[in-house]
N, C-alpha and C positions, 0 to 999 in steps of 0.2 A: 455406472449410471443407473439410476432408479425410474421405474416407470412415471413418477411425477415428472422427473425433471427430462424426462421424453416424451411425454405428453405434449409439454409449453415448446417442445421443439416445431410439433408435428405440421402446427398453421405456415410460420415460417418459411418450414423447410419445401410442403406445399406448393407455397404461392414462388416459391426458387428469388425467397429475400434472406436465406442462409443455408449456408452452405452444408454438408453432410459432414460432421467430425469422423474419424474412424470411430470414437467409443461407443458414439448415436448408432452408427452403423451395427457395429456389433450387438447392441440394444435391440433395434428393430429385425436384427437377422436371428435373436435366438428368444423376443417374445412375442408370440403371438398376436396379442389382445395394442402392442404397441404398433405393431406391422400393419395389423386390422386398422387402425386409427390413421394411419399414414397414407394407406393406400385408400380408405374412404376422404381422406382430404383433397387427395390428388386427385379423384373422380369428379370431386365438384368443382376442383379450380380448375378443370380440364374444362367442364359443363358451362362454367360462369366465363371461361375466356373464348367460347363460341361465340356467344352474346355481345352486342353489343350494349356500352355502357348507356342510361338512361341519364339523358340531360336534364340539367339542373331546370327549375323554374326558373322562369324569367326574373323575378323579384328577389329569387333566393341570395344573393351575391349583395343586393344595399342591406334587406333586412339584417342577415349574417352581420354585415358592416356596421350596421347603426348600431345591434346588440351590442356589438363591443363595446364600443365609442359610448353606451351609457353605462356599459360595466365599468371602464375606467372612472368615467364623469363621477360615479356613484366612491369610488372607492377613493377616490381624488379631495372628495367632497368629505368623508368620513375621517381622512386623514386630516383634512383642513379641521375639521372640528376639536378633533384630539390637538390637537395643535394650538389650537384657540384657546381650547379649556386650561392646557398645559400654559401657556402664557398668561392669562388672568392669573391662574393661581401662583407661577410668580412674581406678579406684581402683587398680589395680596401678600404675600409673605416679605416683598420689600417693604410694602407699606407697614406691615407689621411688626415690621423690624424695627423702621424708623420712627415709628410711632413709641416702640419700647424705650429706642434710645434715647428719647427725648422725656420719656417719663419711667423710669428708671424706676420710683418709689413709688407708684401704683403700679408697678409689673410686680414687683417681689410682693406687695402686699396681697395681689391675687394669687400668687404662687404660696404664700404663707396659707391664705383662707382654702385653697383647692388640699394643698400640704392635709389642714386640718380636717377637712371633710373627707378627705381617702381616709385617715385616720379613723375616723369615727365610725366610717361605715365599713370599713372592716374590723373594726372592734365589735358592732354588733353583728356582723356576721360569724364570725369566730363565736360571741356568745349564742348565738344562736343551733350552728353547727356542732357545738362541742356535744351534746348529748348523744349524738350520730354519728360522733366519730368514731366508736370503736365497729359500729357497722359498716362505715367506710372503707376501717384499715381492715375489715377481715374481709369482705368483696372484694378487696384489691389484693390479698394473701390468696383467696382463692384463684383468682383472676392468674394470676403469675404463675402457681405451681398450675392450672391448668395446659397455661403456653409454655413452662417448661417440661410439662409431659410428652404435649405435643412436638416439640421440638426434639425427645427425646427419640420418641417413635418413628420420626421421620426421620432420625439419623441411621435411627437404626433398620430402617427399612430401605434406603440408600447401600447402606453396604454389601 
């Protein structure tokens, strides 16, 4: 057992809401600084179960209450929206639908003009990037044999 995962024991074991494993045991029996933390926990839950607990305020119990009651409301209402929106928008795409199928040859003709303008405006982009392309492909040349250096290094600093 490792001092962290003795530490997260120590409140626990403390307040006597878990029980002592033998390995915890042997933990606390041969470190110091874990025993030290164990036995300052147990002084204060010794300290604080003298005491008697401090009553709630009177109002503390509706407000607590309400809070909930508008967490839920709030998140009830959020999901109602998502909900909403998700309905409209498949009724637009029924509508859309049924709209196509009913006109059939102004949908492909918009699909032929969009066809054409993806066309066009990646023709000019292509003539426009072409002169910058060989700066392109050597950033990206360099780009690669960097990551694979890097990858080289850290394999080999792994073994």
């Amino acid at each position: 057992m490792t001092c962290r995962e003795a530490l997260e024991l120590v409140e626990p074991i403390a307040a006597g809401d878990l029980a002592v494993t033998p390995e915890a045991r042997a933990h606390f029996e041969t470190c110091p600084r874990c025993a030290a933390s164990l036995a300052t926990a147990r002084r204060i839950e010794a300290a604080l179960s003298g005491r008697p607990a401090p009553a709630a305020p009177a109002r503390f119990t509706p407000v607590v209450l309400s809070r909930v009651r508008r967490g839920r409301w709030e998140a009830e209402q959020h999901v109602d929206r998502i909900f909403n929106v998700a309905i409209a928008a498949a009724l637009l795409l029924i509508v859309g639908g049924l709209i196509a199928l009913a006109n059939v040859g102004a949908v492909l003709e918009g699909a032929t003009r969009a066809g054409a303008l993806v066309s066009v405006v990646a023709g000019q982009f292509a003539h426009r990037a072409a002169p910058a392309l060989a700066t392109y492909v050597a950033a990206f040349g360099l780009l690669a044999s960097a990551l694979v250096m890097w990858w080289w290094a850290e394999r080999r600093l792994s073994l």
